[in-house]
C-alpha positions, 0 to 999 in steps of 0.5 A, a space after each residue: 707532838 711531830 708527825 709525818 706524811 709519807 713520802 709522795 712522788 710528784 712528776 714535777 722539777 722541785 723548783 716547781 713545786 717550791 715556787 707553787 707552794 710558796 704562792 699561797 694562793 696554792 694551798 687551796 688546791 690541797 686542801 681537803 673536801 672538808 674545806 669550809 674556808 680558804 682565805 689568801 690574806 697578803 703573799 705570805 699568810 693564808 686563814 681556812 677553816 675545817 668543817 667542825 674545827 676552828 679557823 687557823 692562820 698560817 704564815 710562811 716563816 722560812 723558806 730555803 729555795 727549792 727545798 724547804 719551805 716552813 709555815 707557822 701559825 699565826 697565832 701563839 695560841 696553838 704553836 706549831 709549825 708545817 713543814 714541807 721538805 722537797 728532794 729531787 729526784 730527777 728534773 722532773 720529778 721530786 719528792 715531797 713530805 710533810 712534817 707538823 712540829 706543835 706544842 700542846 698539852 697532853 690532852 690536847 695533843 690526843 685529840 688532835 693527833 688523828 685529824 691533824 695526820 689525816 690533814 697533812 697526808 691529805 695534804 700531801 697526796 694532793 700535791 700531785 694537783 699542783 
């Protein structure tokens, strides 16, 4: 299953902006209202949890400076990948989008399809926070 945010203007340099994401003491600034639990766990590995939706783990797998940073999950029983593809635009300003690649069953992926777009444009649109 792969799904993207829209594109989001930020009035940040993309060197700012990837340095923010990869401190991932960051990520709870774009986390939703529905946020119950955020947990930084070492410098690259964050937990959080959503109101009625189990807790995930995820760890900074690649990072390509200021331009691509890729978080995974931690755990091989929900396999997929968050991407974060930066673009400047000008010195001070980028552009950002968020790209969710994950394996599931056919069932799976239907029910998690509408609250995992929800959560990567929410994501998204935040980063304007940053």
């Amino acid at each position: 299953m792969n799904l993207e945010s829209s594109t989001v203007q930020v009035a940040q340099s993309a060197e700012y902006l990837f340095t923010q994401l990869n401190d991932v003491v960051n990520f709870e600034k774009l986390m939703p209202e529905s946020t119950a639990k955020f947990e930084v766990l070492s410098p690259s590995s964050f937990v959080f949890g959503l109101q009625g939706m189990p807790e995930i783990k995820l760890v900074i797998k690649e990072s390509k400076p200021n331009s691509q940073l890729v978080l995974g999950a931690a755990s091989d029983k929900l396999p997929f990948t968050l991407t974060a593809n930066i673009q400047e635009l000008t010195a001070a300003s980028s552009a950002i989008q968020l790209l969710f690649e994950g394996e599931f069953n056919t069932m799976m992926a239907m029910m998690i399809k509408g609250p995992i777009s929800k959560f990567i444009e929410t994501l998204a649109q935040n980063m304007t926070k940053l």
